[in-house]
Every structure is written in structure tokens, then in C-alpha cells.
N, C-alpha and C positions, 0 to 999 in steps of 0.2 A: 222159924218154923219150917221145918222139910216135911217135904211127903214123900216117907219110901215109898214102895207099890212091893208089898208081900207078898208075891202069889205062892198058891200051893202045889203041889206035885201034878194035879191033876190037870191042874187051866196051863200049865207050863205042856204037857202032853199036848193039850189039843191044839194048844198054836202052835208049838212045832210041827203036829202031823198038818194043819191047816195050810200053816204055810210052805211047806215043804211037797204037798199035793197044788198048790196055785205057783209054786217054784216049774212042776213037769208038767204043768198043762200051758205054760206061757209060750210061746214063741219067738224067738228074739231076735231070730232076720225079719219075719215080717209085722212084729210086736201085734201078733195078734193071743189071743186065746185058744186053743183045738177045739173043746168046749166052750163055750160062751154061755151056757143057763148054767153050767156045772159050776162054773169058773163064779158065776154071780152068787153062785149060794154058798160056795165057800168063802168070798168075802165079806160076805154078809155074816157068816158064824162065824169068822175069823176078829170082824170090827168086834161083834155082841163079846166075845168071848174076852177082849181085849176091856171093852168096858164093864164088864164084868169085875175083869179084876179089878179095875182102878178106884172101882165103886166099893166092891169091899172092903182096900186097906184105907177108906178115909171113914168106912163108916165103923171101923176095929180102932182108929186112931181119935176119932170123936166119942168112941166109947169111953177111952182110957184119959180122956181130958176130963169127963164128968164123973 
């Protein structure tokens, strides 16, 4: 029993643009953040967005079992 993870066009968008905005706000001689409240709230909707998806293709794969 696998678990793909399906996601849609939409949550594929927003992690890309999520991670790709926490990619130019890091700092990487002094591993810090430029923003640090910024930086927090886009990983905060980057994890949600993340589990988001993994939460719908098991609850589309639990569907199609019953």
C-alpha cells in the first residue's frame, strides 16, 4: 500500500512561490533571516500548506477504498 501525495495546481503554486520567497529572505553567510516575523509566517503557511496536501490525498485514497 503506497501513498502517492496528488496535489493540485493550486497548493503546487503556493509552495513554490512560499518557498522561493523564504529561498530570498535567508541569508547564507550569516544563516540568518532579513526578516524574521516575515520569514515565520511564511513557514508557518509553507508547513499548513504542506500538510494540507498530504491530508487530502489520504483522505481521496480512503475514499476510493470504501
Amino acid at each position: 500500500m503506497s501513498q502517492k501525495i496528488k496535489p493540485n495546481f493550486f497548493s503546487i503554486v503556493i509552495v513554490i512561490i512560499l518557498g522561493g520567497a523564504l529561498y530570498k529572505q535567508f541569508d547564507f553567510e550569516n544563516f540568518t533571516f532579513e526578516k524574521p516575523a516575515l520569514a515565520a509566517v511564511y513557514i508557518f503557511a509553507f508547513i499548513i500548506s504542506i500538510v494540507m496536501m498530504i491530508k487530502k490525498s489520504k483522505n481521496k485514497e480512503n475514499e476510493k477504498k470504501e
